[in-house]
N, C-alpha and C positions, 0 to 999 in steps of 0.2 A: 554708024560711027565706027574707025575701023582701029586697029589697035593702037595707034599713036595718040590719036584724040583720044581717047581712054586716059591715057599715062598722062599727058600733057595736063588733064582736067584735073586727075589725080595729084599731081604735083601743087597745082593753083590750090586746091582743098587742105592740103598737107603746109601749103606756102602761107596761108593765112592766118590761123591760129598760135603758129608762131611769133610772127609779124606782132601780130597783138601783145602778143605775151612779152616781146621783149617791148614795146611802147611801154606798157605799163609797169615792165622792173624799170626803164627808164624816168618816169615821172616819179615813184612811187618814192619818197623819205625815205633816207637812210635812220635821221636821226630825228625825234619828234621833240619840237622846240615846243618850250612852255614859260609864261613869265615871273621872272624871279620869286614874287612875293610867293608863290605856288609853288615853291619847292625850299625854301628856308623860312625858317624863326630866327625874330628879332631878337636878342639877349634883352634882357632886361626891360622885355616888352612884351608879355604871358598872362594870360588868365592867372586869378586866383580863387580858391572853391571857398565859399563860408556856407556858415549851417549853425543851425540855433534848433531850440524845443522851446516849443510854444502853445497855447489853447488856439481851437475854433471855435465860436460860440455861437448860441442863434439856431441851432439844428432842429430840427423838426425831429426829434426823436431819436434819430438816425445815427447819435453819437455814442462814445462807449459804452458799455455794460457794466455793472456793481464788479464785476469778475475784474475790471482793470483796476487794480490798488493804486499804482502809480497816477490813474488819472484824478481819482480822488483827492489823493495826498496833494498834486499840483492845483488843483482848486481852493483848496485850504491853506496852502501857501498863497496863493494870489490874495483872496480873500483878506489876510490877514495884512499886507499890503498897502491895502484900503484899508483899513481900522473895524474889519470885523471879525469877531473873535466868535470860532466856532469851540464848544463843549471837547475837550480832549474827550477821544475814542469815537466818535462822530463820524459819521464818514458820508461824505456830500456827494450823496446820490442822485448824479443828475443827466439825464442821456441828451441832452443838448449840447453838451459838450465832447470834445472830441481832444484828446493829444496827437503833437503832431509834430514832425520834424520839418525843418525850414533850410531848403537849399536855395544857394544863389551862386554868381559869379561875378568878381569885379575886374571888370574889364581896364586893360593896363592904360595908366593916364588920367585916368576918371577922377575928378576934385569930390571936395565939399559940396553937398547939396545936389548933387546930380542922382539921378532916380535907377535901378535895374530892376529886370524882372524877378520875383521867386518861386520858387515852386513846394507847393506845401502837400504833403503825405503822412496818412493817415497812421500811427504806431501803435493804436489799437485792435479794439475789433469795431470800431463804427463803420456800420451799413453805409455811409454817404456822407459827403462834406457839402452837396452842395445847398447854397442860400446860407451859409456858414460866414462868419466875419473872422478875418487872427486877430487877437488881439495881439499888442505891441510885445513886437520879441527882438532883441538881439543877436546880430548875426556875427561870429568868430571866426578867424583865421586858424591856422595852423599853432598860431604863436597864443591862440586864446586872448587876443584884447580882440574887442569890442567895434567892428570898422563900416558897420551898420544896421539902420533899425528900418525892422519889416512891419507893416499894417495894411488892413486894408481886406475889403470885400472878396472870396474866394472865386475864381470862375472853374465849375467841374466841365468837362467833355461829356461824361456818364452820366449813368443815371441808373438805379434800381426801381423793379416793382413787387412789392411781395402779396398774395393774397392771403385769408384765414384757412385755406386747406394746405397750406406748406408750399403751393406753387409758388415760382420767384421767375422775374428775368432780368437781366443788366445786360446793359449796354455801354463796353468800353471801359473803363475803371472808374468806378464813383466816388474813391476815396484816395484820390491823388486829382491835384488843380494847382492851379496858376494864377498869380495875383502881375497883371501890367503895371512896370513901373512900382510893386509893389512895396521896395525898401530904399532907405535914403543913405546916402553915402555922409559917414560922419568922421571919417578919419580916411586920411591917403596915405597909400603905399608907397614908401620909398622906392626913388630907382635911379641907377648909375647910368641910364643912358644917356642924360646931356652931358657925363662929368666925364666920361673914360675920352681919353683920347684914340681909341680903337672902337670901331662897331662889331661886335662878332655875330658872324652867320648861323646858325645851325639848320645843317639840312633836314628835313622833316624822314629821309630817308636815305642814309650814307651812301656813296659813293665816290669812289676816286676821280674815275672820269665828271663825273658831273660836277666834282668841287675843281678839278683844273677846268673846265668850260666854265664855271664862275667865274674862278681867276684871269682867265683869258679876257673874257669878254669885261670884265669892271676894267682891266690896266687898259685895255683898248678905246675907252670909253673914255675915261678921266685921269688916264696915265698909270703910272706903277705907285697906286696905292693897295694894293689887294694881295695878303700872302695864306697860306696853308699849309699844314702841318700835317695834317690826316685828310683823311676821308669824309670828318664828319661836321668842321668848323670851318669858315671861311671869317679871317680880319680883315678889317677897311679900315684906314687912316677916312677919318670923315672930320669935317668944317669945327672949330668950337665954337662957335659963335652958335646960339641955339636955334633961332629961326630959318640958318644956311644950312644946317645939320638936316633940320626937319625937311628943306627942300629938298636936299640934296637924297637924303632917304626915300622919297616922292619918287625921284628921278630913278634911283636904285634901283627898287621894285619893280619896276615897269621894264627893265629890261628883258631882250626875249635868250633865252639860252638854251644852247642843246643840250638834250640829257644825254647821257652814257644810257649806252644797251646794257640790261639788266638780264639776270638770268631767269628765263619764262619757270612760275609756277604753276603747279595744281596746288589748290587748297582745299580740304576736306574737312567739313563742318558732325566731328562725330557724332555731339549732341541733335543735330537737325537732319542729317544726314545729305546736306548738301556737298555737291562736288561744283567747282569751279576750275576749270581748266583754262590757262591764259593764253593767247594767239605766239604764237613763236615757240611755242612746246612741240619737239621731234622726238620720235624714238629710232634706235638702232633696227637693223632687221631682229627679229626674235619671233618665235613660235611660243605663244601663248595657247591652253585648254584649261578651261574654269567648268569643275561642275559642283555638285552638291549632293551631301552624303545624308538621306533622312530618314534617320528611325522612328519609326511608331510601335508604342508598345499599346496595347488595349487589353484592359482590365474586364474582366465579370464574374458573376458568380452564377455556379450550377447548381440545384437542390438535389440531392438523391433523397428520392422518396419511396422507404420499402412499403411492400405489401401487408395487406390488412393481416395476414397469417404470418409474416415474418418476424414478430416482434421486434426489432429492430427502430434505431433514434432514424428523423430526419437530419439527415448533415449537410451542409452548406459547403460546397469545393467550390476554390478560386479558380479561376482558368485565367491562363495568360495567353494574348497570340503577337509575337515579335512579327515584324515588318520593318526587310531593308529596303529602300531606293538609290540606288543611286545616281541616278538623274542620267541626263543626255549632256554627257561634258562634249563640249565642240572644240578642235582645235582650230586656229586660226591665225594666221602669219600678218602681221605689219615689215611689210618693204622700208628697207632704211632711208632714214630721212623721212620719214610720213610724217603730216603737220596735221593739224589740230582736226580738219575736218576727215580728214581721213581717218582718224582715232574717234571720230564722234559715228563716225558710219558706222565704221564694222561693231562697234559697242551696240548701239542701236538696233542693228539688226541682230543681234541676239537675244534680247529682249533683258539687258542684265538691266538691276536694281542698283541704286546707290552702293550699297553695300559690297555689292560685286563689283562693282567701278572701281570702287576703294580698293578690293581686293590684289586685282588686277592688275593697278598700278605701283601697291605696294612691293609685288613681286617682279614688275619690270623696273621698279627702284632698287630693289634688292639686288639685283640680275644684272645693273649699270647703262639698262639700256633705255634708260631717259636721258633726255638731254636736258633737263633742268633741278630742279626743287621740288619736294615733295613738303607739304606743310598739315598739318593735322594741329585744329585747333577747338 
């Protein structure tokens, strides 16, 4: 092969990978479209949290200890309830029972007589709730009235075992379960969403660009009903009529819209020590070297021991021996513009720790040479 074919082959090998490279910035999204309901909240159309305190009953043993006063005291309330009258200073000691706090959620729309799940957790010290029943507890809102009642048979995930030599094992939490369908809905929540002449949007995650691509896409859809003010609310003139509302709301949602590009984060998890680094994260050229300074001090002690003709005490001397390291700091350059896997390589092959990650980028945030958001939560 003589020097031309060489160069010519060279070229076709050079000519290729390019080729690709631009097919694929051609096909590849600019903007990644996602459907309505996935990026706003309805007003007026929200979870709400209730929670009540309540007994388990029924426990094989497994419920609280004499040591809980309060579960007592709520026994002896109950009890009394029912028309039995226990001896003041009495205290109803009984480990089949359990106190317990009762979550739920009602979901927006829900009438009368419609059922939701709850979840019941243990507020003592009881070993285990399961095979446990609640009896009838009240569930509250915020505003403290009364918007449903919980009962019903407990289902645990867990489980404990404990032997007579102290050995124990569990598996998953034994004193926290779930009752299906557990509580009845006795009262409904008001809501202004048939009555307002406006529907208002709220994004689950503000944006400018992505609340004008709302607006865009609803006036092109159903005309100029749809305005904004911020970033963070989108209004719709929508139907009064109730049942054209709801359709029309149907119809809403399902629309597809592009988001606005966001600025790429990292998020650092300092309690877990996790790092999350997001795909569209660059940094600036910069010269990073990370090492580590570690002292060790070690402790002992030395006996001097005089001779049998010396009359002299045994004396105990401390010895101390300091010890610095400090480690093999590396330096290492990121090229401008380097994207996400480039920043995971040369990490990588250092062999750094979470913590050094964290370090690392807190300094090239410090430094200006990210190109996005640092988040530490």
């Amino acid at each position: 092969m003589n020097f031309r074919t060489r160069l010519t082959s060279l070229h076709r090998m050079l000519a290729l990978p390019l080729a690709f490279c631009v097919a694929l910035g051609a096909v590849a999204p600019v903007h990644a479209a996602q459907v309505l309901r996935n990026l706003v909240a309805v007003e007026g159309m929200r979870d709400n949290p209730l929670v009540g305190y309540g007994l388990v009953v029924g426990l094989n043993g497994s419920g609280d200890s004499t040591q809980v006063k309060f579960a007592s005291q709520s026994v002896i309330n109950m009890l009394k309830q029912f028309g039995v009258k226990v001896p003041d200073g009495t205290d109803a000691k009984s480990k089949n029972v359990a106190t317990v706090m009762v979550s739920a959620v009602f979901p927006p729309g829900y009438r009368k007589g419609q059922n939701i799940d709850v979840v019941v957790s243990s507020m003592g010290d009881a070993k285990s709730l399961r095979g446990g029943a609640l009896l009838l507890t009240p569930l509250r809102a915020a505003d403290n009235e009364v918007y449903a009642l919980a009962q019903g048979n407990v289902v645990v995930g867990g489980f404990s075992a404990a032997g007579k030599s102290g050995s124990s094992v569990t598996v998953n939490t034994p004193t926290s379960g779930r009752i299906p369908s557990g509580a009845a809905i006795e009262r409904e929540i008001a809501s202004d969403f048939a009555t307002k002449p406006t529907v208002r949007l709220s994004l689950r995650h503000p944006h400018f660009q992505t609340a004008i691509n709302i607006v865009d896409t609803i006036n092109k859809r159903f005309g100029d009903i749809a305005t904004t003010t911020d970033a963070t609310s989108i209004d719709v003139v929508a139907p009064a009529n109730p049942t054209q509302r709801v359709a029309f709301m149907a119809k809403l949602e399902s629309l597809s819209i592009d988001v606005g590009d966001d600025s790429p984060k990292v998020v650092f998890n300092s309690r877990t020590g996790t790092v999350v680094i997001a795909d569209g994260l660059r940094v600036r050229a910069a010269a990073v070297t990370h090492g580590s300074l570690k002292v060790v001090i070690s402790e002992s002690t030395k006996v001097s021991q005089p001779n049998a003709l010396a009359q002299g005490n045994t004396v105990a001397t401390p010895q101390s021996q300091v010890s610095v390291d400090q480690g093999s700091g590396q330096m290492f350059k990121w090229p401008a513009g380097a994207k996400l896997q480039a920043i995971i390589d040369v990490i990588n092959s250092l062999g750094a720790s979470p913590d050094d990650i964290m370090a690392i980028l807190q300094a090239l945030d410090q430094a200006g040479a990210i190109e996005g958001e640092l988040v530490v939560i």
